[in-house]
Z-matrix of the N, CA and C atoms (Angstrom, degrees):
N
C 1 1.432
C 2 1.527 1 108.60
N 3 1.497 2 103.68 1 126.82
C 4 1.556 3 93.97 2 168.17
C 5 1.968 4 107.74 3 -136.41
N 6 1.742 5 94.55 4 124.05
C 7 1.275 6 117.34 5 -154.09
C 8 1.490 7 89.29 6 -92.23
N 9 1.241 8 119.76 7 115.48
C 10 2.448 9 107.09 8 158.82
C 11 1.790 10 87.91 9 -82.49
N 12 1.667 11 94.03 10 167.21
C 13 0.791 12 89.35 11 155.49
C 14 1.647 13 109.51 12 -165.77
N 15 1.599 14 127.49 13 145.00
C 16 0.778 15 138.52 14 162.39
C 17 1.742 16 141.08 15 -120.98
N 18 1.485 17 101.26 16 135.01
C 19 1.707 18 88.50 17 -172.46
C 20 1.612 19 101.59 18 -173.28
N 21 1.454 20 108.44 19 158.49
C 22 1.128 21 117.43 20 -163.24
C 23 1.540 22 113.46 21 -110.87
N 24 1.100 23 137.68 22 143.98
C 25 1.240 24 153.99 23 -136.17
C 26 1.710 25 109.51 24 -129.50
N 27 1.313 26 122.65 25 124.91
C 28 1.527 27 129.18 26 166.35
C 29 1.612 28 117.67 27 -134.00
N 30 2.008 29 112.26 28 92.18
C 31 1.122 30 109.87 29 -130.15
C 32 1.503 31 76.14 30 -114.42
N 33 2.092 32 123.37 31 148.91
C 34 1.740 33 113.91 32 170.09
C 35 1.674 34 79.96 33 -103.25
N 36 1.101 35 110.17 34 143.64
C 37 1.298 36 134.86 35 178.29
C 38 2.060 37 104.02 36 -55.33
N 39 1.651 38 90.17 37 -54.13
C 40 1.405 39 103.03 38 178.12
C 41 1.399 40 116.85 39 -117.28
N 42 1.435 41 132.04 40 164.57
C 43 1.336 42 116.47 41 -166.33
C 44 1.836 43 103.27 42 -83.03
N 45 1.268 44 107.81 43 -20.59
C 46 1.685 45 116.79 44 173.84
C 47 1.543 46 105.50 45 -83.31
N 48 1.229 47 131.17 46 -46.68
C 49 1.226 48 123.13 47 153.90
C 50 1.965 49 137.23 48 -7.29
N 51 1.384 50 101.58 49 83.10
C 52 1.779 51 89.36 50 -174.24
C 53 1.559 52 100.13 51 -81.48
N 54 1.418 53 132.75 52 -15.02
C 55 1.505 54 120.33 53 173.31
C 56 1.648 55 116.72 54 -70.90
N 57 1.265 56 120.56 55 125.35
C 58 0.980 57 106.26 56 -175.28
C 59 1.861 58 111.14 57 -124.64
N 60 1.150 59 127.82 58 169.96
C 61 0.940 60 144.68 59 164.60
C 62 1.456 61 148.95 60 -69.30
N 63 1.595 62 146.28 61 94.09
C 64 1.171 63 137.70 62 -129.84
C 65 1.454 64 93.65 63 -108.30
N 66 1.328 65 135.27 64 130.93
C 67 0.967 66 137.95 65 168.61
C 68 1.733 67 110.50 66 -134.51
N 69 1.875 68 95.23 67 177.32
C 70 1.476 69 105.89 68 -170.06
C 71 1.939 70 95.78 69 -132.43
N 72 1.524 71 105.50 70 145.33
C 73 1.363 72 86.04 71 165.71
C 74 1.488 73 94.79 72 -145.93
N 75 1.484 74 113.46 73 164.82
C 76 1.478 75 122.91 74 -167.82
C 77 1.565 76 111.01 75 -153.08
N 78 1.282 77 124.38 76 125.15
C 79 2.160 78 120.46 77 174.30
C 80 1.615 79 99.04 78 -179.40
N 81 1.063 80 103.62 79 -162.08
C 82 1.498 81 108.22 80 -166.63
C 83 1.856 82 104.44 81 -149.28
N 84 1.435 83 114.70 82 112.99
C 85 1.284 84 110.21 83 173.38
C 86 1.858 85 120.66 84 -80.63
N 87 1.180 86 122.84 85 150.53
C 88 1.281 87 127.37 86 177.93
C 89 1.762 88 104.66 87 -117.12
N 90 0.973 89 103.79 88 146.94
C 91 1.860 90 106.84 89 -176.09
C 92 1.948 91 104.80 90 162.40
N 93 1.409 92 76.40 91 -171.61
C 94 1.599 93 80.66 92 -175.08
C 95 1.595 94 105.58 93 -120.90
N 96 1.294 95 107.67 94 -177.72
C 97 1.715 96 127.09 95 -161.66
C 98 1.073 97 100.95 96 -150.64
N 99 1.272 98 111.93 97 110.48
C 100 1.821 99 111.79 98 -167.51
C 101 1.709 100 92.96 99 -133.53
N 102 1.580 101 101.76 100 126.01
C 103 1.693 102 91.65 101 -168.41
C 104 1.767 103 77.19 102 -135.54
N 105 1.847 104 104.85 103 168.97
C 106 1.303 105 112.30 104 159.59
C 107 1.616 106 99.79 105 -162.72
N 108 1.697 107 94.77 106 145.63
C 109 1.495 108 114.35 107 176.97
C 110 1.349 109 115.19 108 -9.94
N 111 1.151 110 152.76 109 154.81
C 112 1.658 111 150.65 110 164.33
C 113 1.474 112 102.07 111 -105.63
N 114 1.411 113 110.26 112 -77.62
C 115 1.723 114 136.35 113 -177.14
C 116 1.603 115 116.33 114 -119.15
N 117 1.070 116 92.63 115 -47.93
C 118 1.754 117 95.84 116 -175.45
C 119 1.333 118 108.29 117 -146.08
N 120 1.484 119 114.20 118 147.34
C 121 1.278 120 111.38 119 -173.02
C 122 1.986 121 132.02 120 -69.57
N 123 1.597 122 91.45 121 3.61
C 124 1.695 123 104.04 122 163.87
C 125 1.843 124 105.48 123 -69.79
N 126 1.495 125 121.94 124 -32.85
C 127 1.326 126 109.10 125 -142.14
C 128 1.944 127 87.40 126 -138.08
N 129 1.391 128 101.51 127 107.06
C 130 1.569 129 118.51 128 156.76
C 131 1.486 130 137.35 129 -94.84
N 132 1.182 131 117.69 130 141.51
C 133 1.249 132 107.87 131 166.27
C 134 1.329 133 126.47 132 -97.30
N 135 1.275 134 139.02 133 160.11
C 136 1.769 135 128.62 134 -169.88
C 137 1.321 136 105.25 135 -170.51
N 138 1.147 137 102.39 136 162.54
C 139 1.420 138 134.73 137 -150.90
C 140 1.606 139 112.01 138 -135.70
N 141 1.548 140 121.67 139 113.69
C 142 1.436 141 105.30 140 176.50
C 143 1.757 142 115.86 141 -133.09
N 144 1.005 143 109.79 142 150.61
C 145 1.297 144 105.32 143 166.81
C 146 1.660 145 108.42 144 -145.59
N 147 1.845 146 112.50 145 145.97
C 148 1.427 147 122.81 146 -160.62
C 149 1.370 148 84.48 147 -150.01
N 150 1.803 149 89.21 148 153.23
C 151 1.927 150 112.68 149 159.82
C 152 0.824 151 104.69 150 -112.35
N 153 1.300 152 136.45 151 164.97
C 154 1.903 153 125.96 152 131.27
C 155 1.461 154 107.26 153 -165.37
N 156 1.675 155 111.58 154 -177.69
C 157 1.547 156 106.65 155 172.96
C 158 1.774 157 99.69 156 -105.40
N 159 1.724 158 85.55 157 145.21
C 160 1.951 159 108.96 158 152.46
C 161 1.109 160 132.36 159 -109.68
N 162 1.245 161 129.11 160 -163.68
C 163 1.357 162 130.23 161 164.99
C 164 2.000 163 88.08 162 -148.72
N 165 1.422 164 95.99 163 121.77
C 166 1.351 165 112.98 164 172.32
C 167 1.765 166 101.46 165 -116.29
N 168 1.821 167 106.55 166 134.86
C 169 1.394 168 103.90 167 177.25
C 170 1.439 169 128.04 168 -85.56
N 171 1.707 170 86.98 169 -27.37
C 172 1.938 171 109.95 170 -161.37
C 173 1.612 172 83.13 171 -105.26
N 174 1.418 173 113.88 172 153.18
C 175 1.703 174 128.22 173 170.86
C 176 1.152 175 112.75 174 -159.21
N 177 1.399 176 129.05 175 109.88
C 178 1.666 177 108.87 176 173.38
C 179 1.652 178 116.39 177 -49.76
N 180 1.077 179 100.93 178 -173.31
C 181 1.829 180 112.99 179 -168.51
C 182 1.745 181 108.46 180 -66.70
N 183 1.230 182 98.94 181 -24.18
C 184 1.985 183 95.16 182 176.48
C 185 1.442 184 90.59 183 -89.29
N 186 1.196 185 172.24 184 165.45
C 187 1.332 186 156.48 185 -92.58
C 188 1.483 187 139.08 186 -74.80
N 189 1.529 188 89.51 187 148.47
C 190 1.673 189 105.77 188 -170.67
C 191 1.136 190 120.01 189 -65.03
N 192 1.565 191 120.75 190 130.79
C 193 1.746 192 110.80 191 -175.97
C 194 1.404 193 85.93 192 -69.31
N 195 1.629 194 104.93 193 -175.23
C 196 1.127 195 147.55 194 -145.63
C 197 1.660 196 142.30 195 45.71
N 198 1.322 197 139.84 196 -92.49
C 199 1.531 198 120.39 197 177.87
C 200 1.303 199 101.99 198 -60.67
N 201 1.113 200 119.02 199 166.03
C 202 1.466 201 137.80 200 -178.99
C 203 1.554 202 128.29 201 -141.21
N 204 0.948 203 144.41 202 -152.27
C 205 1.499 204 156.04 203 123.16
C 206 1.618 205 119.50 204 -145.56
N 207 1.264 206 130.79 205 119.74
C 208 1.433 207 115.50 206 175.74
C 209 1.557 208 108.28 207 -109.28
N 210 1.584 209 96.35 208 135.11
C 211 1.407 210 91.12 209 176.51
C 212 1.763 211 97.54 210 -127.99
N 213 1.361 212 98.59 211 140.21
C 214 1.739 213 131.52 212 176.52
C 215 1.483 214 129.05 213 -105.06
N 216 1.041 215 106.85 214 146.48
C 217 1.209 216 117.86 215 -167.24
C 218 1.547 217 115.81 216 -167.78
N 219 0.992 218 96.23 217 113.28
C 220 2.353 219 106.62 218 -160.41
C 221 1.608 220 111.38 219 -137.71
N 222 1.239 221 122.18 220 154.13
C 223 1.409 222 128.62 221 168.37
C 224 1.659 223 97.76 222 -109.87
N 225 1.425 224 108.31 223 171.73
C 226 1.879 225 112.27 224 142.90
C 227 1.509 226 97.99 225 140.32
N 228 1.245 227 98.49 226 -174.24
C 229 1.422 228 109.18 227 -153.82
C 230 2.002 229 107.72 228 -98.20
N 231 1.491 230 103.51 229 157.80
C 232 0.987 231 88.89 230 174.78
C 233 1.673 232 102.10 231 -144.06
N 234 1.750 233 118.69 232 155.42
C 235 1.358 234 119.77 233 -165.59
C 236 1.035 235 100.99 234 -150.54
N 237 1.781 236 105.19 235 127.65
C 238 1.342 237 126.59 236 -174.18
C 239 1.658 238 119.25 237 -96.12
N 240 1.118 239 93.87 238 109.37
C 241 2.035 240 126.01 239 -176.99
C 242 1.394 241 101.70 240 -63.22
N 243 1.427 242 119.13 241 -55.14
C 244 2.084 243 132.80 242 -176.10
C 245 1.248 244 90.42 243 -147.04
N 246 1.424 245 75.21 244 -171.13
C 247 1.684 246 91.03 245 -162.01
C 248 1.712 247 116.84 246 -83.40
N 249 1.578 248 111.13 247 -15.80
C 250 1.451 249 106.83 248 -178.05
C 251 1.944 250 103.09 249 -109.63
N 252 1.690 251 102.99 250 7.42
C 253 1.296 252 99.05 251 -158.99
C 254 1.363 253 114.70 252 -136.23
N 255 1.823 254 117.78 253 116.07
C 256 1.659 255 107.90 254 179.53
C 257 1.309 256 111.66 255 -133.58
N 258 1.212 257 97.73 256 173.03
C 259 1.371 258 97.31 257 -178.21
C 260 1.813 259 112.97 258 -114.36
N 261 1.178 260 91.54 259 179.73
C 262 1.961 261 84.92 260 -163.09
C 263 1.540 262 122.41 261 -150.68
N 264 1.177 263 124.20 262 118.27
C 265 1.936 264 123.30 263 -154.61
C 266 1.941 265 94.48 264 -124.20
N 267 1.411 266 124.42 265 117.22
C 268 1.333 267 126.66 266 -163.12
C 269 1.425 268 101.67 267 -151.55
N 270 1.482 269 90.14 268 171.37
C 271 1.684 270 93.88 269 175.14
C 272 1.542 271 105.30 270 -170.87
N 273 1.460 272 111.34 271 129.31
C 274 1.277 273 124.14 272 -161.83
C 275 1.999 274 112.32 273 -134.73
N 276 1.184 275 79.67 274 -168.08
C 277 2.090 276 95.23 275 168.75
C 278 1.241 277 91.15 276 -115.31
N 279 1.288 278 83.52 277 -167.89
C 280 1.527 279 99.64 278 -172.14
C 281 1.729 280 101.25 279 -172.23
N 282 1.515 281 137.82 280 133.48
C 283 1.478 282 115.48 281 162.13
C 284 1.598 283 109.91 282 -134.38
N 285 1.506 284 134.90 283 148.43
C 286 1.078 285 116.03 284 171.96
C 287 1.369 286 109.02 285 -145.47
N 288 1.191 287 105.84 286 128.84
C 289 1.831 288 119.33 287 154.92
C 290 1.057 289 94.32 288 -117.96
N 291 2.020 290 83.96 289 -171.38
C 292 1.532 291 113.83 290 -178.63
C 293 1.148 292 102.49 291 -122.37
N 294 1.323 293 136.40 292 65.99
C 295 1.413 294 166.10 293 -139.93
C 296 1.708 295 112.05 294 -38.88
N 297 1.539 296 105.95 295 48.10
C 298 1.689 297 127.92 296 -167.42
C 299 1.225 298 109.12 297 69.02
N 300 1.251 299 114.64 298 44.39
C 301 1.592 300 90.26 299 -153.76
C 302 2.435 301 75.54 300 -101.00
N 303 1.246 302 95.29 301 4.61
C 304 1.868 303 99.25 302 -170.72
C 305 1.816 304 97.43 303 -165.34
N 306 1.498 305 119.47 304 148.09
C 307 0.568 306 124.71 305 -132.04
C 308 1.911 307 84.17 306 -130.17
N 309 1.543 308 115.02 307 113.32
C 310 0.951 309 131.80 308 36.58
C 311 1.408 310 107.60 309 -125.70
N 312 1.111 311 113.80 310 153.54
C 313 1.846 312 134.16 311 -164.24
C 314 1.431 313 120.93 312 -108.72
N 315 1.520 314 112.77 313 20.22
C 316 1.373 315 120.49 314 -163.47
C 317 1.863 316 106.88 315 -58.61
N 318 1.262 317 106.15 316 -3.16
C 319 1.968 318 121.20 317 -164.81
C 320 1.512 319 117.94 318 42.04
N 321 1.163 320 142.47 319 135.55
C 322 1.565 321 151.96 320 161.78
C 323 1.635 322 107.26 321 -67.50
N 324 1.784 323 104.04 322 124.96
C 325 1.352 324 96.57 323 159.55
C 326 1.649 325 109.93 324 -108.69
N 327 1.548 326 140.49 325 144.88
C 328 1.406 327 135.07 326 154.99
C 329 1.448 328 95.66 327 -106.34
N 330 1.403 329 113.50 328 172.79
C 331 1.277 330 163.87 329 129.36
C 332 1.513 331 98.89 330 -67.04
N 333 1.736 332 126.14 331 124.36
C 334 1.193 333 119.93 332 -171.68
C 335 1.980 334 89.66 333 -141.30
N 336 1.345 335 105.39 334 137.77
C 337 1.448 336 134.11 335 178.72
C 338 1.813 337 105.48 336 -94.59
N 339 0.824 338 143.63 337 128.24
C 340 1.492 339 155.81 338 142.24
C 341 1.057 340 161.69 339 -135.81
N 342 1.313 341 122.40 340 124.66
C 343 1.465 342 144.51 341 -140.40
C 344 1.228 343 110.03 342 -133.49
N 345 1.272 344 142.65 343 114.40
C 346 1.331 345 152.25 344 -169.20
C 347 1.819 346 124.83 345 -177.22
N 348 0.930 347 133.24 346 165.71
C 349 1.693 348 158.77 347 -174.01
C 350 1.212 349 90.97 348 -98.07
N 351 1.509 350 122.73 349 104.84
C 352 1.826 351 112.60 350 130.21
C 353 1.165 352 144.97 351 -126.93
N 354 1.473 353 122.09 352 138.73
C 355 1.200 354 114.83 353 -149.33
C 356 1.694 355 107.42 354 -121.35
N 357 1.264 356 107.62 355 132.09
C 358 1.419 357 120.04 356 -171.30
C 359 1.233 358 112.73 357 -85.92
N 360 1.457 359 123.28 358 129.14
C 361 1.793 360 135.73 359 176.66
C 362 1.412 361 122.47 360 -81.67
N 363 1.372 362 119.74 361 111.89
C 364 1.754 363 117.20 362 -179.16
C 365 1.584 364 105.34 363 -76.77
């Protein structure tokens, strides 16, 4: 599996903090997508997990923007539209540092929602 990915960031530095921080982030995860039949062969369930590198601009105060690594990890369902093409409703973690590689390394955890088209290559 190879995930791009792009998305934008609205980070409070502190959790009392109401000013917050606008950021951008951009990389590409690699991993796998491991799904199997549920009930019928329109509707799967799956399981994924990915690494890869980003570049994040905005970071609250426990980590430093720039290099990154995000790593994923999601359940959810998936439903087949044609035959090379489905669609897919999930929900995962997500965590990212920049694995000390810069200082400070406190890492980000989300809760991550997903919704997307994927389409398989013969």
């Amino acid at each position: 599996m190879v995930n791009p990915h792009f998305g934008l960031s609205d980070f409070n530095f502190e959790k009392e903090d109401l000013n917050s921080q606008k950021g951008y982030e951009y990389g590409v995860n690699f991993g796998t997508f491991i799904h199997h039949k549920f009930i019928w062969d329109e509707v799967r369930f799956y399981g994924q997990f990915s690494v890869g590198p980003h570049y994040v601009s905005g970071a609250p105060s426990r980590q430093s923007p720039g290099f990154i690594f995000s790593d994923n990890a999601s359940i959810g369902w998936i439903f087949n539209v044609e035959s090379n093409t489905f669609i897919f409703i999930g929900m995962g973690i997500r965590h990212i540092s920049n694995a000390k590689l810069k200082l400070p390394n406190g890492g980000i955890n989300n809760t991550i929602v997903q919704a997307g088209i994927l389409l398989t290559l013969d």
